[in-house]
C-alpha positions in Angstrom: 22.4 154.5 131.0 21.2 157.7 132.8 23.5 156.3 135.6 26.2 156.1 133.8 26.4 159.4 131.8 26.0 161.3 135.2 28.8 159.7 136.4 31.1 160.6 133.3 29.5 164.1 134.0 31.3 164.2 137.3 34.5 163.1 136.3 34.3 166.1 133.8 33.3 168.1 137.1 36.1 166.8 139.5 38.8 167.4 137.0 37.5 171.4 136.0 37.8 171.1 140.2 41.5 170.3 140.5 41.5 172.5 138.0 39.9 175.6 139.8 41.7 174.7 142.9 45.2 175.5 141.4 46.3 178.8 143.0 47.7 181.2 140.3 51.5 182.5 141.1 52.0 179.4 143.3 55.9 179.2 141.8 57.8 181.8 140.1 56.6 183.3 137.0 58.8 183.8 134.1 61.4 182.4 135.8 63.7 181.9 132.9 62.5 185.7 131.5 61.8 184.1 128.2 57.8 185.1 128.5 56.6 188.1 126.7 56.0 190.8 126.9 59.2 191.7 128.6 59.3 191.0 132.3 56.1 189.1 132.8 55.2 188.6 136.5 57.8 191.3 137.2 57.9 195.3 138.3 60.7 196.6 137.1 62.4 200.6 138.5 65.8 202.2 136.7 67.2 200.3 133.6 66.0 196.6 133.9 65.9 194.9 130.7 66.1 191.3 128.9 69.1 190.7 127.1 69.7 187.4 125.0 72.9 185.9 123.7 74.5 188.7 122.2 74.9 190.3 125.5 75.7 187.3 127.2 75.2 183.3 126.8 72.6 182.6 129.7 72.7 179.8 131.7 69.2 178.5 130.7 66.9 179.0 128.2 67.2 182.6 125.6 67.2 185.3 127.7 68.4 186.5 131.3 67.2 190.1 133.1 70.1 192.8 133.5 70.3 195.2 136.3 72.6 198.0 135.1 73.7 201.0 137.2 74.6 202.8 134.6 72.1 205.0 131.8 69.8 203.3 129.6 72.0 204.1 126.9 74.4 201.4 127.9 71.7 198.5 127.6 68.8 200.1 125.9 66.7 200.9 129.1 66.0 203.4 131.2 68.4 205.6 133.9 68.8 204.2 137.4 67.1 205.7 140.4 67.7 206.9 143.1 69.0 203.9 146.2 66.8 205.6 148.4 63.7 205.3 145.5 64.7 201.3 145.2 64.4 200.8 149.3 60.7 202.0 149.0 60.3 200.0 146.0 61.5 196.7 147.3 60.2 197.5 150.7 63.3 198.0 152.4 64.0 199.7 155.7 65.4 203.2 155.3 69.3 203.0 155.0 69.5 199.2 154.1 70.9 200.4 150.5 71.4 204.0 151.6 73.8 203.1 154.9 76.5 201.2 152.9 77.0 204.4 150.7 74.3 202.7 147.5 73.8 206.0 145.8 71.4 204.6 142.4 70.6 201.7 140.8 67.9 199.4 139.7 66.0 196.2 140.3 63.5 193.9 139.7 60.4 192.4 142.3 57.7 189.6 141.8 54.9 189.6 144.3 52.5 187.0 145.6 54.5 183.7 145.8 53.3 181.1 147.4 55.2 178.8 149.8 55.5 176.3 152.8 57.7 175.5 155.1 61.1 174.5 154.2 60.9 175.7 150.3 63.6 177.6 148.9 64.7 180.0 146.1 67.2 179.2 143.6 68.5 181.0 141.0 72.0 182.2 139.2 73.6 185.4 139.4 76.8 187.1 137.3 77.6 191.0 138.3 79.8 192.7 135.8 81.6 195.9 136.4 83.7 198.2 135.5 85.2 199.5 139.0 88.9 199.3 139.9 89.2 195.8 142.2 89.8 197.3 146.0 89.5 200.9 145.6 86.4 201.8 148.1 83.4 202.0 145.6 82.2 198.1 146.0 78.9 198.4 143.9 77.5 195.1 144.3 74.2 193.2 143.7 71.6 191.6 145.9 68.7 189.7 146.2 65.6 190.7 148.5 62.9 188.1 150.1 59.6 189.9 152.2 62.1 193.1 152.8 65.1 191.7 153.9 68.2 192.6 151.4 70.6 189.3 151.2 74.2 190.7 149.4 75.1 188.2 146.4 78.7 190.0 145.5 80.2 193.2 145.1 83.1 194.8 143.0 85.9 192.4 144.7 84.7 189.3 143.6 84.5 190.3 140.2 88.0 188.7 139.2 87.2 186.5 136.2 87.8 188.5 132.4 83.8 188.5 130.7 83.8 185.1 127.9 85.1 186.1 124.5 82.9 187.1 121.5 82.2 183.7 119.7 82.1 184.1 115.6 78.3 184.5 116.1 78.6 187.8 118.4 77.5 185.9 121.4 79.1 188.0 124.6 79.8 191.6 123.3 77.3 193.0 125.7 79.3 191.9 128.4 82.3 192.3 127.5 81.7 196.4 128.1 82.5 195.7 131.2 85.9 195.1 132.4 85.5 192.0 134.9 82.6 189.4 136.2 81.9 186.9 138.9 80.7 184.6 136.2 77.1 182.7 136.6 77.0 181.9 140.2 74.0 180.1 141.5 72.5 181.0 145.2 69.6 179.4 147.2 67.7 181.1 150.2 65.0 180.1 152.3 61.4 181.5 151.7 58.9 181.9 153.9 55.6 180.1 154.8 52.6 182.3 153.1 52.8 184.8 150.5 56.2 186.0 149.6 57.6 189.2 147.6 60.9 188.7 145.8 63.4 191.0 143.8 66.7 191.4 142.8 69.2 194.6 142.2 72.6 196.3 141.5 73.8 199.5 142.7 76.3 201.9 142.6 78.1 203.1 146.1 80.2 205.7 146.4 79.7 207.5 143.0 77.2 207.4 140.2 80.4 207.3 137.3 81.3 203.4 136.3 79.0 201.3 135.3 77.8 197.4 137.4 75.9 195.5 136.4 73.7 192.2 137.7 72.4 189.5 135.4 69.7 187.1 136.8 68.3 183.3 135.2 66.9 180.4 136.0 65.2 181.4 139.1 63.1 178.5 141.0 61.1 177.3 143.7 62.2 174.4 145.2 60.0 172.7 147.5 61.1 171.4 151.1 61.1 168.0 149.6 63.2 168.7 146.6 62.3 169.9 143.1 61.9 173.0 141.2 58.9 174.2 139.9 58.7 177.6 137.9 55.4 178.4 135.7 54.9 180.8 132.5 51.3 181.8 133.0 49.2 181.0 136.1 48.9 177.4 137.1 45.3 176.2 135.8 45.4 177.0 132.1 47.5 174.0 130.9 44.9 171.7 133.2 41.4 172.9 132.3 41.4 171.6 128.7 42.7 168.9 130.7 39.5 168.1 132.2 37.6 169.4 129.4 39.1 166.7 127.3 38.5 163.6 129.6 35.1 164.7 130.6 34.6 164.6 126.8 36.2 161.4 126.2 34.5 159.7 128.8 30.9 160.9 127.8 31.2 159.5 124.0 32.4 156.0 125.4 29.7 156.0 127.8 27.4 156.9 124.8 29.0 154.3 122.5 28.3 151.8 125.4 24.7 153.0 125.8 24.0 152.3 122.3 25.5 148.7 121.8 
């Protein structure tokens, strides 16, 4: 009996270990931007915020993040900064926003994410803006990985009109702005190790009409396929987990003991 009950006792044991060996941030946190409070896993700089629905139906989930280069009065959050504030902030060389005429903005970074060889970063995209089509100032959006800036689109591919104003009031946040790639999704590679991500919009050329850059849906997907994007840190959902069989197991053993 003694025998047995130890053994239930290490079953308990190796599951709390599985448990314990789960690195926290291993995937993207708040992936979807539906955790709270607002921007969980994320530093934000300039006028980041979460917008649901009535600014724009997101792709998955409630909410998306929005990037604006204009004042916070346009979304709610704060004014821009400067471009060459956001290169320090998202560890950028001097002049990598700076050198193509960026002048403010804002963005978004998540730090610590784990990854191996071959995984990859998914995620969709939709930059809204209010500039004239071909006229010099191309504010555009971008994504960032370990300090290397990766454009996603600028002023001339916004060429679709933003999606009407259903009878619910879903889409009159975007549709403040004149034009719109539409949700776009984009994948790039991450490296091995520890990885620092982030996301932006600036303005070039003037600091007078308004961009914008929504984000959603952003995932790791592992060399082999699959996405895999966690709330809180892995290791909470699996220690009751182990709690729970360890328990389980014991009271059988006990019920055995006693017949």
């Amino acid at each position: 009996m003694r025998t047995r009950f130890k053994l239930g006792m290490a079953v308990g044991a190796i599951a709390l270990g599985f448990a314990a060996a789960k690195p926290a941030n291993a995937a993207v946190v708040n992936g979807g931007f539906e955790g709270f409070p607002d921007f969980l896993g994320y530093t934000t700089s300039g006028n980041a915020t979460i917008q649901a629905g009535d600014f724009r139906t997101p792709v998955e989930g409630a909410q998306q993040a929005v990037l604006a280069t204009g004042p916070g009065a346009t979304t709610g959050g704060s004014n821009p900064v400067s471009a060459a504030s956001l290169e320090t902030f998202l560890g950028l060389s001097s002049g990598a926003l700076t050198g193509s005429g960026a002048t403010e903005g804002s963005a978004i970074k998540q730090l610590t994410i784990n990854a191996v060889a071959g995984d990859t970063l998914t995620f969709s995209y939709d930059l809204a803006t209010n500039e004239p089509r071909l006229q010099g100032n191309n504010d555009f959006g971008f994504v960032t990985v370990n300090g290397v800036l990766t454009k996603l689109a600028d002023t001339t591919n916004a060429t679709n009109a933003p999606p009407a104003i259903d009878i619910l009031g879903n889409n009159a946040g975007i549709n403040s702005f004149g034009r719109e790639t539409g949700y776009q999704t984009f994948t790039i590679n991450l490296a091995a190790g520890l990885n620092t991500i982030g996301f932006g919009a600036v303005d070039v050329g003037d600091t007078l009409v308004d961009t914008a850059l929504l984000i959603d849906n952003i995932t790791q997907q592992a060399g082999g396929g699959g996405g895999t994007t966690v709330p809180l840190p892995a290791g909470t959902y699996v220690l009751p987990l182990g709690l729970a069989l360890a328990g389980l197991y014991s009271v059988k053993l006990r019920r055995a003991a006693a017949v």
